[in-house]
Rosetta silent file (secondary structure, phi, psi, omega in degrees, C-alpha in Angstrom):
SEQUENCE: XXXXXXXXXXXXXXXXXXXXXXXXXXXXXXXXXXXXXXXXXXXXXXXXXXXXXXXXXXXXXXXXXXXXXXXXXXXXXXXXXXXXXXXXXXXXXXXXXXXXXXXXXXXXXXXXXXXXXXXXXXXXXXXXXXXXXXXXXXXXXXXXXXXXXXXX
SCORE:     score description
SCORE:     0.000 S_00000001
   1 L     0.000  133.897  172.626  118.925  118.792   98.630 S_00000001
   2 E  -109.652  165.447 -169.074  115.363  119.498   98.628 S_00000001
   3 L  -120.252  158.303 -171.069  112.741  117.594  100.417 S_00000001
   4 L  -149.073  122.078  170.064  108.856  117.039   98.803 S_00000001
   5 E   -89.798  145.278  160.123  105.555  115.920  100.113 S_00000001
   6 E  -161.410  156.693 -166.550  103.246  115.145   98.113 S_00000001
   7 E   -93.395  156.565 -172.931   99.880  113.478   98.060 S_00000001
   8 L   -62.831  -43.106  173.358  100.014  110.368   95.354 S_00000001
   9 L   -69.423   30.392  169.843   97.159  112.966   92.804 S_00000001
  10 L  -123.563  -31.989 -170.276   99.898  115.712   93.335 S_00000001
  11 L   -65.367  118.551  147.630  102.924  113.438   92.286 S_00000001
  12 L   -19.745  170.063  157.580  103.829  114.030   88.287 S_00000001
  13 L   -85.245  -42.150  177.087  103.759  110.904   85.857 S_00000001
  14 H   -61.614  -53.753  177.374  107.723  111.267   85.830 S_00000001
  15 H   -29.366  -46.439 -178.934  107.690  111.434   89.788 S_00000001
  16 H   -69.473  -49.336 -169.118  105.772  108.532   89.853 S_00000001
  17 H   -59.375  -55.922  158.858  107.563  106.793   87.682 S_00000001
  18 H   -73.577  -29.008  162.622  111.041  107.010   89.336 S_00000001
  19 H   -67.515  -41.118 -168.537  109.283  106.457   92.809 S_00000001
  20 H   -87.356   37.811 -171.318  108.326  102.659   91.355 S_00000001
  21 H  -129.006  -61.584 -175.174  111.693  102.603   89.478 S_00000001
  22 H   -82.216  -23.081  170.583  114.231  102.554   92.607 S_00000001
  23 H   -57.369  -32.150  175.198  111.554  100.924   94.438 S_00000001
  24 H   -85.157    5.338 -162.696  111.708   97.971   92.469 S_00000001
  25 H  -101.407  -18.133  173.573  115.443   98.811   91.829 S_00000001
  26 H  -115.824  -16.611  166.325  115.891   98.203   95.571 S_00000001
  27 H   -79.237  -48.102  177.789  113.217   95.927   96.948 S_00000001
  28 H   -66.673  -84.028  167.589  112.868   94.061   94.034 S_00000001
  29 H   -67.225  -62.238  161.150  116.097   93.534   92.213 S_00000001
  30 L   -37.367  -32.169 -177.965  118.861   94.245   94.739 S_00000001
  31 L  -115.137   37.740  168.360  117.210   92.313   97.435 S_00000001
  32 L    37.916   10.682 -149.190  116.016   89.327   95.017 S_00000001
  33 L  -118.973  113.757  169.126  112.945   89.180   96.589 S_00000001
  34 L   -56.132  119.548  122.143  109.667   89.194   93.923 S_00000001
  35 L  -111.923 -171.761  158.909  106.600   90.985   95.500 S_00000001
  36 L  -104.659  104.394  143.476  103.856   93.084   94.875 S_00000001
  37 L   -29.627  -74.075 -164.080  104.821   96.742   95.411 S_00000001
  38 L   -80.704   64.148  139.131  101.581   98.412   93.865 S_00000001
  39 L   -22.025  -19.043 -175.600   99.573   97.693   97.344 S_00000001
  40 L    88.155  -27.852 -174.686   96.668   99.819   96.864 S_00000001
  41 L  -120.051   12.459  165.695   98.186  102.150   99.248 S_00000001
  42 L   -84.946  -24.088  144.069  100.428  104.691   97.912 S_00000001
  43 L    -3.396 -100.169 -138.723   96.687  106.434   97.206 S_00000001
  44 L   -83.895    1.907  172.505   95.927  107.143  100.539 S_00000001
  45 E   -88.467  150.998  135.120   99.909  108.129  101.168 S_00000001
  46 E   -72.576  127.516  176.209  102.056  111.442  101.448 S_00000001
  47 E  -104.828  141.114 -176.994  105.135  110.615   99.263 S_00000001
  48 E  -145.324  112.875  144.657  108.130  112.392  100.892 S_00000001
  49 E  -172.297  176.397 -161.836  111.617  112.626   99.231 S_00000001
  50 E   -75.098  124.325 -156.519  114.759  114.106   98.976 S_00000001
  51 E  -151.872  102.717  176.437  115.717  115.340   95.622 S_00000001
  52 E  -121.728  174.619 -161.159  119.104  116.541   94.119 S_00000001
  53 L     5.586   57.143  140.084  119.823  118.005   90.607 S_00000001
  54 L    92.715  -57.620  173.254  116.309  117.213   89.641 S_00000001
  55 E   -79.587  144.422  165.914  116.604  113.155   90.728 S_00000001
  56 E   -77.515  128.364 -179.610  115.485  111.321   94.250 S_00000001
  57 E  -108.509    8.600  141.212  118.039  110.305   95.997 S_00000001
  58 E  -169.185  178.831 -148.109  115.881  108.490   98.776 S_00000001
  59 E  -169.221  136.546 -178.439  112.257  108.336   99.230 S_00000001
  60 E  -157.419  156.459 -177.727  109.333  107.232  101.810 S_00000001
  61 E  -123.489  162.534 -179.530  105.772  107.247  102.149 S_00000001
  62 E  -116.444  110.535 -166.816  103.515  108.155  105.335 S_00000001
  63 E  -115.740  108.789 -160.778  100.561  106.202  105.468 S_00000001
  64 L   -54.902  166.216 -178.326   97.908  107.622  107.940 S_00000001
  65 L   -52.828  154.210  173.924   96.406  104.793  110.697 S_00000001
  66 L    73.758  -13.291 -177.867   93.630  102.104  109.595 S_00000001
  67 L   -89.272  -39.718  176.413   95.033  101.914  106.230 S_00000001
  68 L  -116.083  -46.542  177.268   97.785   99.671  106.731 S_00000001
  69 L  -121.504  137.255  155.530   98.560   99.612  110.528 S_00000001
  70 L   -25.665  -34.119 -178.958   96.672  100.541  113.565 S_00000001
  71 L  -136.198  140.115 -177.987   98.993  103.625  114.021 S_00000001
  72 L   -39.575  140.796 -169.906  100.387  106.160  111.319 S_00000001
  73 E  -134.566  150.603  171.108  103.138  104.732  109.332 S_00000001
  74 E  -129.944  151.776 -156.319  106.205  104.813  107.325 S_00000001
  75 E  -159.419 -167.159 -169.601  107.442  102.401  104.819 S_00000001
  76 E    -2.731   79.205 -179.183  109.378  101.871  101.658 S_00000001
  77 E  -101.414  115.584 -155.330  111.908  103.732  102.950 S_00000001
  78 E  -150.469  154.525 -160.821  114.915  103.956  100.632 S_00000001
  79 E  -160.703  118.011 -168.734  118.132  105.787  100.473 S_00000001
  80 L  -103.649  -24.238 -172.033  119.999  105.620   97.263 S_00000001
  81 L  -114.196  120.066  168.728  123.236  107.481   98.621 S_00000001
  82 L   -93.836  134.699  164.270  123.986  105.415  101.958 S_00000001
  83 L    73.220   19.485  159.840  125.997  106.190  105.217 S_00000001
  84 L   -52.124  -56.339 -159.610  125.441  109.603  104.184 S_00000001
  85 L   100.673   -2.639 -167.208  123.108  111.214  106.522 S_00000001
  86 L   -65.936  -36.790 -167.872  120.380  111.054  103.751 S_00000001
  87 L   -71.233  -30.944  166.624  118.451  108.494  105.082 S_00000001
  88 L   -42.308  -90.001 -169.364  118.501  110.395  108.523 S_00000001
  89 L   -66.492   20.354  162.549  117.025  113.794  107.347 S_00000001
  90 H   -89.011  -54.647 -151.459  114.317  111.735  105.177 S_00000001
  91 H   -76.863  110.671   -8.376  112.972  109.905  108.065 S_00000001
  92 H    11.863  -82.971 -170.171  113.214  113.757  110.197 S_00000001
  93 H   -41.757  -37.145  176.559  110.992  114.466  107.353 S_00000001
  94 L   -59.937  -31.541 -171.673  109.061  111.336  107.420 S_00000001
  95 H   -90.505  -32.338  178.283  108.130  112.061  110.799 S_00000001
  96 H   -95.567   39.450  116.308  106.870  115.453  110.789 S_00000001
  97 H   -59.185  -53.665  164.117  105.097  114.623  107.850 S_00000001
  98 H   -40.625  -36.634  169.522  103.013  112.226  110.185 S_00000001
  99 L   -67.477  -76.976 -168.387  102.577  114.722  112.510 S_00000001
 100 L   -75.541  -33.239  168.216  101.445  117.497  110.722 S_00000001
 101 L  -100.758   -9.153  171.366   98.884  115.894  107.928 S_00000001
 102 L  -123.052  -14.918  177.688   97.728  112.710  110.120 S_00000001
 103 L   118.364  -26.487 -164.142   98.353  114.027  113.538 S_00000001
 104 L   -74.468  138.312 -148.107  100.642  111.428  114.700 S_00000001
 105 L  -128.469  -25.648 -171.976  101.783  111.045  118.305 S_00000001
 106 L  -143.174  119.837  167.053  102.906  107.748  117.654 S_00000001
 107 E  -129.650  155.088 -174.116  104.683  106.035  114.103 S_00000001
 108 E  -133.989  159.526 -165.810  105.187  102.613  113.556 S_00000001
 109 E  -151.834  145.417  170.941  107.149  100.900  111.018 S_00000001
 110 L   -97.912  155.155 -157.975  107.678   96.971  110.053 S_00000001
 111 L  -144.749  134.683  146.702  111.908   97.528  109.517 S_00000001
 112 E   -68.859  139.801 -169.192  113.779   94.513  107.973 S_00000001
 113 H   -50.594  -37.902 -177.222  115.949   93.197  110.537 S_00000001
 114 H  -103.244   21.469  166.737  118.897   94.512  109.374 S_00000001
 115 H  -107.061   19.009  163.008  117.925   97.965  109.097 S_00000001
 116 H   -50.796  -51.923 -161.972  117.381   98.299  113.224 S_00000001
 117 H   -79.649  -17.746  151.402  119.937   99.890  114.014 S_00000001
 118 H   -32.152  -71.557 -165.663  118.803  102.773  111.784 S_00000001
 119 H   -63.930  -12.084 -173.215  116.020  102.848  112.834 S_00000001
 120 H   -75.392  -39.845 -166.219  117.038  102.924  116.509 S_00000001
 121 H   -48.090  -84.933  157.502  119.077  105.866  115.650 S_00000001
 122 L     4.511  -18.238 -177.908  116.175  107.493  114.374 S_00000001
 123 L   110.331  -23.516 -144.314  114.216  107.237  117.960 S_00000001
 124 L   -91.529  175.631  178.029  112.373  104.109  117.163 S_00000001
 125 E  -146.995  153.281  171.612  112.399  100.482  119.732 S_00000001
 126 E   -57.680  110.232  164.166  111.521   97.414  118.924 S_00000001
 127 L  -167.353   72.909  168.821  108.327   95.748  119.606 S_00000001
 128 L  -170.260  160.242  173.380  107.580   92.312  118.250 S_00000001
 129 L   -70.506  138.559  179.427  109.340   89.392  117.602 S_00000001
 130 L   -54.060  138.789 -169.545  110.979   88.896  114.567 S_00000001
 131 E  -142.863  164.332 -165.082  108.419   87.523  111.279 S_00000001
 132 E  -115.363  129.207  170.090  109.024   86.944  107.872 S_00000001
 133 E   -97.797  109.212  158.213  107.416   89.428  104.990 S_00000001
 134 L    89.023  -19.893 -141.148  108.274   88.662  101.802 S_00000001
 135 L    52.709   19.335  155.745  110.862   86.011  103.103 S_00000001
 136 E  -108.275  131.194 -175.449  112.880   88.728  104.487 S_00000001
 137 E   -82.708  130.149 -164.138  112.864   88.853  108.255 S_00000001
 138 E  -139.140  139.300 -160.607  110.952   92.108  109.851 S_00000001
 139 L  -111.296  103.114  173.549  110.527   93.677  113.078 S_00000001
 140 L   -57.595  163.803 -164.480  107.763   96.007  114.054 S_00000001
 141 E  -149.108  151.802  138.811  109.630   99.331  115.400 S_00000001
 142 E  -126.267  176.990  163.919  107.660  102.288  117.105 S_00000001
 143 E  -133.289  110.042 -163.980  108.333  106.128  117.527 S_00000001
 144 L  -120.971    1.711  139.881  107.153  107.442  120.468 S_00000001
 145 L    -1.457  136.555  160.591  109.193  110.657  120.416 S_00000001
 146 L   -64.450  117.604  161.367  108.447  114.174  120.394 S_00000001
 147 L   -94.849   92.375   83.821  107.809  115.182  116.898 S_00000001
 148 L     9.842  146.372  175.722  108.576  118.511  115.309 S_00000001
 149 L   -66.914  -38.641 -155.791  108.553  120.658  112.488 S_00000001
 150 L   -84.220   -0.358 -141.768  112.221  121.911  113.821 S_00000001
 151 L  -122.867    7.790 -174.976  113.817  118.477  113.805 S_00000001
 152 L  -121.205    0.000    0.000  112.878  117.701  110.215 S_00000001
């Protein structure tokens, strides 16, 4: 599996295309829930996924501080092959992408509720009371970890 950063002007028109394709295939349709996706802020992101024979098989973006949240961020975080390990070595990646192009010392993430214990794996704790996004119930998370290059 290979893993790819890319700034949103670096990402292809097919790249792009398949990043909004499982996003909506998993925010959108699987999880019923209508929103707007196209945020204004995959711009100002690093797109980071995992990519075998030529398709992404999960996919996140790193969104530096002040754009969305007070502290460098990761979001639409998606894993097409589950219970894998996939989702693991994206967010590895996800983090020392934060680190190394924003800097980050600290990442924060709003996590639907029932993705905690992921995210716990992953380094991150809890810290806010549960709120509704979307009508899906979400949890601020941080990662306050050491972050490395070797760990991704």
């Amino acid at each position: 599996m290979n893993i790819v950063v890319k700034k949103f002007q670096e990402l292809t028109i097919e790249e792009l295309y398949e990043i909004l394709k499982i996003r909506a295939e998993v925010f959108v349709v699987e999880q019923n829930c209508p929103y707007q996706d196209l945020d204004g802020v995959d711009q100002e992101a690093y797109h980071v996924y995992l990519q075998e024979e030529r398709r992404i098989v999960a996919y996140l973006r790193v969104v530096d501080k002040g754009k969305r949240l007070d502290e460098v961020s990761i979001g639409r975080v998606i894993s097409l092959k589950r219970r894998q390990g996939v989702g693991t070595e994206l967010m590895k990646a996800g983090l020392a992408v934060a680190k190394e192009k924003f800097g980050a010392t600290v990442v924060k993430v709003g996590a639907q509720v029932y993705a905690k214990p992921f995210y716990e794996r992953a380094g991150f704790r809890q810290v806010s009371e549960e709120y509704l996004e979307d009508g899906i119930p979400h949890i601020y998370m941080l990662y306050e970890g050491e972050i490395n290059q070797e760990n991704s």
